[in-house]
C-alpha positions in Angstrom: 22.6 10.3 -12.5 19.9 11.0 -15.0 17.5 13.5 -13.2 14.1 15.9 -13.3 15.4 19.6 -12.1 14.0 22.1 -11.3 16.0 25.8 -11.1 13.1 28.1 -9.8 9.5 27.9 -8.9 6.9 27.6 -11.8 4.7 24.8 -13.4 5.5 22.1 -15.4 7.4 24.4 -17.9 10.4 24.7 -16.0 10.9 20.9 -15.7 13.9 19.9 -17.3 15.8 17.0 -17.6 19.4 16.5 -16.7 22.3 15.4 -14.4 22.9 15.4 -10.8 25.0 13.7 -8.9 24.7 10.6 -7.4 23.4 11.1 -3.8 25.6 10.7 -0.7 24.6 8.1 1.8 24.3 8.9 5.0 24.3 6.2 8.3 20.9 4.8 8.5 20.6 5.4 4.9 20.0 3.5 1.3 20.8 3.6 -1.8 18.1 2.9 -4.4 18.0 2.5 -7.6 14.6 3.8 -8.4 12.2 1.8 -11.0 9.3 4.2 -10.8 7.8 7.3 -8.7 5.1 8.0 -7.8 3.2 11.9 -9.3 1.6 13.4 -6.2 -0.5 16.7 -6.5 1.9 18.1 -3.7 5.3 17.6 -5.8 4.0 20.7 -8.3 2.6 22.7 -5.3 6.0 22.9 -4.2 7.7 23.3 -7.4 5.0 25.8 -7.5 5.7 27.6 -4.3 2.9 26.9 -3.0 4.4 25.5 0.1 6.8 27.8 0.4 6.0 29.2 4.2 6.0 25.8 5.3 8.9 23.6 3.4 12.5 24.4 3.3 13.7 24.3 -0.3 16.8 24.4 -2.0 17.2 25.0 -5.5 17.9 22.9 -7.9 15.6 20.5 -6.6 14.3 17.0 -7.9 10.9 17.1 -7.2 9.4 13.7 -5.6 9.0 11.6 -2.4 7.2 8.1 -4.2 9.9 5.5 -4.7 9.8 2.1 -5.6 13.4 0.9 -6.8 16.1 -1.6 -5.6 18.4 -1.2 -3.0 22.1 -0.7 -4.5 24.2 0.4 -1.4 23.6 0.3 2.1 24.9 3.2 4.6 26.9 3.1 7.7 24.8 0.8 11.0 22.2 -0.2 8.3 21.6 -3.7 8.9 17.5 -4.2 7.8 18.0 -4.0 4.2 20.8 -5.8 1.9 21.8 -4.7 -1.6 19.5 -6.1 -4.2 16.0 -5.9 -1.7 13.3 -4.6 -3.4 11.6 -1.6 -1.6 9.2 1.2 -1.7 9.7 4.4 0.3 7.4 7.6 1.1 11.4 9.4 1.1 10.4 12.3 2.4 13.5 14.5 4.2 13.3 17.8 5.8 14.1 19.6 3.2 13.1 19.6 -0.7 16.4 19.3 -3.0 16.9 15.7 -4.1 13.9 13.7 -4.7 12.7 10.5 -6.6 12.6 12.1 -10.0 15.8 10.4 -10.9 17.9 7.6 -11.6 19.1 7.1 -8.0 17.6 8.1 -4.3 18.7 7.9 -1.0 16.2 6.9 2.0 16.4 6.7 5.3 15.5 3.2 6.5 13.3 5.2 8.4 11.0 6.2 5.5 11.0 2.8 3.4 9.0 -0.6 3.6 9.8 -4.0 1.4 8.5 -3.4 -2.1 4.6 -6.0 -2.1 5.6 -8.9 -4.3 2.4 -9.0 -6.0 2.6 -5.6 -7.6 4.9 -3.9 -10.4 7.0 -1.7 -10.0 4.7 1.4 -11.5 1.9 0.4 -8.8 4.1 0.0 -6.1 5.5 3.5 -6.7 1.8 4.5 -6.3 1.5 3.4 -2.9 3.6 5.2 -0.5 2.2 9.0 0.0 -1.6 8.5 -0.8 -1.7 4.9 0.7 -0.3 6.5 4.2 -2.1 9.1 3.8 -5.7 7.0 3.9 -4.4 4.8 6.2 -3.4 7.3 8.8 -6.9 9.5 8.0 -8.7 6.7 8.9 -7.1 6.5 12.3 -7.0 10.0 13.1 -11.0 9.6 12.0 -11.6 6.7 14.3 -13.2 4.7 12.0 -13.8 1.0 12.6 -16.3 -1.5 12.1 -20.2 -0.7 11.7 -19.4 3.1 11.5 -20.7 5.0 8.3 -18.0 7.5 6.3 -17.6 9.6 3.4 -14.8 9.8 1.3 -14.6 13.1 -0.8 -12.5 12.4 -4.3 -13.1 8.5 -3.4 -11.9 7.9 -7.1 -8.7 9.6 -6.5 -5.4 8.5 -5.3 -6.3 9.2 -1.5 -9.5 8.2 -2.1 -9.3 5.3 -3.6 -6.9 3.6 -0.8 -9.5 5.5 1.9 -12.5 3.3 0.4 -10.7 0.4 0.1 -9.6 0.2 3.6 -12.4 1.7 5.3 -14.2 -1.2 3.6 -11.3 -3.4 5.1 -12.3 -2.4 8.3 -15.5 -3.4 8.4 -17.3 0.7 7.7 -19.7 1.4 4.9 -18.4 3.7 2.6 -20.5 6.5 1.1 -17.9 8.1 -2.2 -18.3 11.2 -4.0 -17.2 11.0 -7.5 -18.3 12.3 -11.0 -20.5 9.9 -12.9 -18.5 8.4 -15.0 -16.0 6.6 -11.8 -19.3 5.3 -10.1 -18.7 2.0 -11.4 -15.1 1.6 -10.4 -16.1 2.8 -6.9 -18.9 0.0 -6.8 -16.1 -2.3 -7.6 -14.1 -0.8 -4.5 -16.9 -1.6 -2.1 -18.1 1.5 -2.1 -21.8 3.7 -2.8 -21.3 6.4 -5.1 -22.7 9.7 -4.7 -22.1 12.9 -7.3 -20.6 15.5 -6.1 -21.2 19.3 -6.2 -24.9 21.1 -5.3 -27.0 18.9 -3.7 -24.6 16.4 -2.0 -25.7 16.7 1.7 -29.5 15.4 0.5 -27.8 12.6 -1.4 -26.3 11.6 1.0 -28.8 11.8 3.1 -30.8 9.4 0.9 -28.2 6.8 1.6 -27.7 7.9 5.4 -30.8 9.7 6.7 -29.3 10.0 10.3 -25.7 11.1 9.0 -22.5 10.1 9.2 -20.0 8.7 11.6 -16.7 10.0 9.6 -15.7 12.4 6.9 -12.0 11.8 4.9 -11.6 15.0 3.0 -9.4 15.4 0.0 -11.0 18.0 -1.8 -11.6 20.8 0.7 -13.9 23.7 0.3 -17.8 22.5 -0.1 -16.8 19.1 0.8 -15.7 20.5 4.4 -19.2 22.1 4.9 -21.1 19.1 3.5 -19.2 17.1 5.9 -19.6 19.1 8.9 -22.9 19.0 7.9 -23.7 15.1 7.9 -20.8 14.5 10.9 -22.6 13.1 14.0 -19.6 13.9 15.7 -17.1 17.1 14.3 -14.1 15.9 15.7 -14.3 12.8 13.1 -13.7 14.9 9.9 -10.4 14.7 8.8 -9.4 17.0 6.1 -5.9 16.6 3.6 -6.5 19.2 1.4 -8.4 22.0 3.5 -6.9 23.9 6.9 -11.0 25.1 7.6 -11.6 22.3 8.8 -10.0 22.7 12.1 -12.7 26.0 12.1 -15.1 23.1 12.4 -13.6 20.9 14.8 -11.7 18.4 12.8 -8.3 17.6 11.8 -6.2 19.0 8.8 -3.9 16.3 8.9 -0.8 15.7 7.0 0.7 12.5 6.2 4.0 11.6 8.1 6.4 9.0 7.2 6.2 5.9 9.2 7.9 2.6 8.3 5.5 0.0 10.2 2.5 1.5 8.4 4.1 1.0 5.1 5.0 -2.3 5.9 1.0 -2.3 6.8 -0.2 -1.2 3.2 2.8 -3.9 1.8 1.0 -6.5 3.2 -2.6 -5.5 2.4 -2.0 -5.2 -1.3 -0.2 -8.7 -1.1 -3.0 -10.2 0.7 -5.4 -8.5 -2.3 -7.3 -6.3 0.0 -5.8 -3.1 -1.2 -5.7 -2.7 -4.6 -3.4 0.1 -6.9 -5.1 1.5 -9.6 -2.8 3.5 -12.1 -4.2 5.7 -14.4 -1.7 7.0 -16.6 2.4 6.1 -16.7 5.0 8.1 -18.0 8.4 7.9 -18.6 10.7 9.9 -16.7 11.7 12.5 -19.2 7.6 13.5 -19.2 7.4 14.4 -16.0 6.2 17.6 -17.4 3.1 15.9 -18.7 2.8 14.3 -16.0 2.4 17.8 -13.9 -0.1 18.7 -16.6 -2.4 15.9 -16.1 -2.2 15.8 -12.5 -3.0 19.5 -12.6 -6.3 18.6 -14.4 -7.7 17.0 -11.3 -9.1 14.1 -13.1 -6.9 11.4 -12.5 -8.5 7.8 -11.5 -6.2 6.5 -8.9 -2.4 7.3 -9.8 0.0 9.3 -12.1 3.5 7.6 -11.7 6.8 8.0 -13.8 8.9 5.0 -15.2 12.7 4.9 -14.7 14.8 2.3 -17.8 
């Protein structure tokens, strides 16, 4: 198969692209053929070695754990999913050595949800990691109806599925942004505030008593401006920042978990969770794709297209 691969830790420069071969399937496993994969800031902090201490990885790798593809085998005792069912998958395994940057993936049945009808293939491969992600901040952060939150990077891929289903829940949402995504976070449901010096006031403006819950995906200020407006310190939940525990919240990280896929599947069918992607490439750009991600600018998603 046609694959990303990666020989030794670096940035985007030691991307290349190549072949592997096709992945064994194991009982409980599929086969998929992947259509697109989702970019996540986490694939080049591991190809970085960032992660290092914490993740097992064997080289070469294929970085990746967004899928959204079509099933073309089936493993040993798997009985949920037939060949030709449309999926999505946050594929995540226990080690890092064969991801989604490639032609073909195998998942544990474990790890993947039926592919929403209503979206392509690009935006469902944009779902997975970030949509759990929000979905399973928002529960460690207790947040339900009539309760106040801030999202930090609400125009981001975390960020954006954070608003949208706080909003589904019935909170107001309070989002920090730059200027120029205020708009597309008034069209998420959400009030926009500008980040950076000055935030706690602004927020204050809009929530003089505080806030009920923080979901954090920038870390550093945003972790003291949160702990600053909590009500309650226990309720700030933190992806991106491990001080926040030093405040009494959670530094949570997303775990794969088939029913709350299934969840998200149905919310962006339903049209209350929407998947904004902001730039596309083609598999054999997955370098590019590094780069921009790297930028920190990205409204929404980066994902890669598989012919």
């Amino acid at each position: 198969m046609k694959a990303i691969i990666q020989q030794r830790y670096g940035g985007p420069e030691v991307l290349t692209v190549g072949e592997r071969p096709d992945p064994k399937v194991a009982p409980g496993e599929v086969l998929i053929r992947v259509r697109a994969a989702g970019v996540n800031p986490v694939d080049w902090k591991i190809g970085a070695g960032y992660l290092d201490p914490l993740m097992e990885v064997q080289f070469p790798i294929t970085p990746g754990w967004d899928v959204a593809g079509v099933v073309e085998a089936v493993g040993l005792d798997v009985h949920d999913y037939r060949v030709g069912d449309e999926v999505i998958g946050y594929a995540r395994k226990d080690w890092v050595s064969l991801g989604t940057y490639a032609e073909l993936v195998a998942a544990n049945v474990r790890l993947i949800a039926r592919k929403p009808a209503s979206l392509d293939w690009s935006r469902a491969a944009g779902l997975p990691l970030a949509g759990l992600t929000a979905y399973q901040a928002l529960d460690r952060a207790r947040v339900g109806d009539g309760d106040t939150v801030v999202v930090h990077a609400a125009a981001g891929g975390v960020g954006a599925f954070a608003t949208q289903l706080a909003v589904a829940r019935g909170a107001r949402v309070i989002g920090t942004a730059s200027e120029r995504n205020h708009d597309f976070l008034r069209g998420l449901g959400a009030e926009p505030v500008t980040y950076g010096e000055g935030l706690v006031e602004r927020v204050r403006t809009l929530a003089p008593g505080g806030v009920d819950a923080a979901v954090d995906g920038v870390g550093g200020e945003s972790v003291d401006a949160s702990h600053e407006l909590l009500r309650e310190a226990s309720r700030l939940v933190s992806v991106a920042d491990p001080r926040a525990e030093e405040v009494g919240g959670v530094n949570m990280w997303v775990r794969p978990n088939a029913a709350d896929l299934t969840e998200l599947s149905r919310l962006a069918d339903d049209g209350t969770l929407t998947v904004t992607v902001d730039r596309a490439f083609p598999l054999e750009e997955a370098a590019e794709a590094w780069r921009v991600s790297q930028e920190g600018r990205t409204r929404g998603k980066i994902v890669l297209t598989v012919a």
